[in-house]
DRENKOL-64966 format. One record per residue (C-alpha): x, y, z. Coordinates in steps of 0.25 Angstrom, whole numbers, padded with zeros to 4 digits, always signed. Layout:
! DRENKOL-64966
XYZ ...
***
This chain:
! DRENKOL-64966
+0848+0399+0782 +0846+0412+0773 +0836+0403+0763 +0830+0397+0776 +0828+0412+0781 +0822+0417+0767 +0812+0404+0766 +0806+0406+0781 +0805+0422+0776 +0797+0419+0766 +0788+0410+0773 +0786+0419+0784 +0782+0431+0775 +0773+0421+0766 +0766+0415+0778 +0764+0430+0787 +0774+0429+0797 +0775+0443+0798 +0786+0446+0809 +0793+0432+0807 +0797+0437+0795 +0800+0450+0797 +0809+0445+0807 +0816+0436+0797 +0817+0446+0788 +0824+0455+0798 +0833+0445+0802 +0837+0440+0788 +0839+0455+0783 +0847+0456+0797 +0857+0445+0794 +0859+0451+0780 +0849+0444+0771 +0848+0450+0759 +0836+0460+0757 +0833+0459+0744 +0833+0445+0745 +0824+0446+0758 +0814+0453+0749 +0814+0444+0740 +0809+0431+0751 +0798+0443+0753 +0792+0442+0739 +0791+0426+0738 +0784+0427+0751 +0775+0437+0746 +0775+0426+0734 +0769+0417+0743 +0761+0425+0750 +0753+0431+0736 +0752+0416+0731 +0744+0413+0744 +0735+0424+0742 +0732+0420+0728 +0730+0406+0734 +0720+0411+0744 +0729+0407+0756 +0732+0423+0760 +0723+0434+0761 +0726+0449+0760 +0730+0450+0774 +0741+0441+0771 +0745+0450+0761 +0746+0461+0769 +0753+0455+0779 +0764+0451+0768 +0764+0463+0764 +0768+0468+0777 +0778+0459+0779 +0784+0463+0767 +0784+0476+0770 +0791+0473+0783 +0801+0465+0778 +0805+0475+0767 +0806+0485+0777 +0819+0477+0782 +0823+0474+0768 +0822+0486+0761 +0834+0496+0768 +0843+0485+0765 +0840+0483+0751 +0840+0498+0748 +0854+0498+0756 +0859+0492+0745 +0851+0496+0733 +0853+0512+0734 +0857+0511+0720 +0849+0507+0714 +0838+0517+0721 +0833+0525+0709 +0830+0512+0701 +0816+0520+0696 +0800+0524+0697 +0792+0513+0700 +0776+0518+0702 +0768+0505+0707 +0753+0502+0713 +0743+0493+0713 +0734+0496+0702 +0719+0501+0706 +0710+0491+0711 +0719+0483+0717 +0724+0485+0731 +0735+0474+0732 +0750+0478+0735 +0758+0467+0740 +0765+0465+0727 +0765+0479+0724 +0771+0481+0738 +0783+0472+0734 +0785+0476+0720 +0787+0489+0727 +0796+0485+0738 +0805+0478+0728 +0805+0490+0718 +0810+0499+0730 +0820+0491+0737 +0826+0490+0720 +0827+0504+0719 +0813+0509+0714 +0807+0521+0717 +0792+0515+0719 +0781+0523+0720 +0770+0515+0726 +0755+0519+0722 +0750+0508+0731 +0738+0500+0728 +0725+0504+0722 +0731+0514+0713 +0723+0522+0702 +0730+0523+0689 +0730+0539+0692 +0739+0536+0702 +0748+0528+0692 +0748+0540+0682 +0752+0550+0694 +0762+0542+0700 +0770+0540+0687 +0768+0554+0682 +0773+0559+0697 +0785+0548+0697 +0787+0545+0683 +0792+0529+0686 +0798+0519+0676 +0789+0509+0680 +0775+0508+0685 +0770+0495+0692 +0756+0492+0694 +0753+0481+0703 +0739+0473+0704 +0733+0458+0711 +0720+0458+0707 +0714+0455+0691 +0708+0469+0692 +0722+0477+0693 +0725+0472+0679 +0715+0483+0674 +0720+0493+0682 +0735+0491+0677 +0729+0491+0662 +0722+0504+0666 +0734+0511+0674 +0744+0508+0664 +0733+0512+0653 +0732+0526+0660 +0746+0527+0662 +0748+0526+0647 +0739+0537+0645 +0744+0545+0655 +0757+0544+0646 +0767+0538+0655 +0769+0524+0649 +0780+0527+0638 +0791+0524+0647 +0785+0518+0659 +0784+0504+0664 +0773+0496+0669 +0774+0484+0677 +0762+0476+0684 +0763+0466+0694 +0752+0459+0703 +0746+0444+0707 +0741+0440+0693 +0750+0449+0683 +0754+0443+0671 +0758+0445+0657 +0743+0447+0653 +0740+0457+0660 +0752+0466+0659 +0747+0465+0646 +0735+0469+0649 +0738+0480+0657 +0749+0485+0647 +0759+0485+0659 +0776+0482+0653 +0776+0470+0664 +0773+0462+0674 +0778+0456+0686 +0776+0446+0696 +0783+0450+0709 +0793+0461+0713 +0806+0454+0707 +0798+0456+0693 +0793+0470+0694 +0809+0475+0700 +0815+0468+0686 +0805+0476+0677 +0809+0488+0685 +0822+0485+0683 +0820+0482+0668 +0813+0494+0665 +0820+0504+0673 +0835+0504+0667 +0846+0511+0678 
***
């Protein structure tokens, strides 16, 4: 019944049944589903739903729309899960953004969501973000890991840049960069000179924990 539940979840949110799904996720979360496991039916919809971009079948309203559906959903799942992870609060400093030139945040938005409900404090820069804005945020927060996010070709040169200024600011010795984004790969990470990459949320959470050593 429960796999039944968390396959008609998933189609709902891939197909933009905004409150059907809501609904199920209430009701699931309700009968004791487990949150973390709930969050994670939200990411292979949004899997789907970012395939069906890239194949031209959804636009960038659709986008928004999942995005807000996550959101939603996450804001029933969220209390529970940091019910029963307050101890693991204080996990460490993540600063993220979308690199300039690049106004996508849908992946962003769920790296970010994940990091927090794990135990991260994230500071999110949002999308657009000048590489000033990089360099104050880690001189103010001083993280262990800096993510920079990007879907389109032309973000790549923005992460080579930001991570280029970071280093001459003097705050890579010690600090780790991650990238992520639709067409990420080994090449470009180095290219841009980032420690890693990673393709969904799940990734980006296991280089944190990696990296940052309780």
């Amino acid at each position: 019944m429960q796999e039944q539940k968390s396959a008609t979840l998933i189609q709902r949110i891939a197909d933009m049944q905004e409150q059907e799904a809501i609904s199920l996720a209430r009701e699931m979360l309700d009968q004791g589903y487990d949150p973390i496991a709930l969050l994670g039916h939200c990411r292979e919809a949004m899997e789907i739903v970012g395939a069906r971009y890239e194949k031209g079948e959804y636009f960038l309203p659709e986008l928004m729309l999942a995005g807000e559906v996550l959101s939603a959903i996450g804001s029933l799942a969220k209390p529970l899960v940091q019910q029963r992870s307050l101890s693991m609060r204080d996990a460490g400093t993540v600063v993220i953004g979308t690199v300039h030139g690049d106004l996508h945040d849908i992946g962003k938005n769920i790296v970010t969501f994940m990091l927090d409900i794990n135990g991260y404090n994230v500071v999110d820069l949002g999308i657009d973000v000048p590489v000033e804005s990089f360099i104050a945020s880690i001189r103010e927060h001083k993280p262990q890991v800096v993510g920079l996010s990007g879907f389109l070709t032309v973000a790549f040169g923005s992460m080579k840049e930001t991570i280029d200024a970071i280093a001459a600011a003097g705050f890579r010795d010690g600090l780790k960069i991650m990238i992520g984004g639709g067409q990420v790969d080994e090449t470009v990470r180095n290219f841009t000179g980032a420690d890693a990459f990673g393709l969904n949320a799940m990734e980006a959470i296991s280089l944190c924990k990696g990296w940052i050593k309780g």
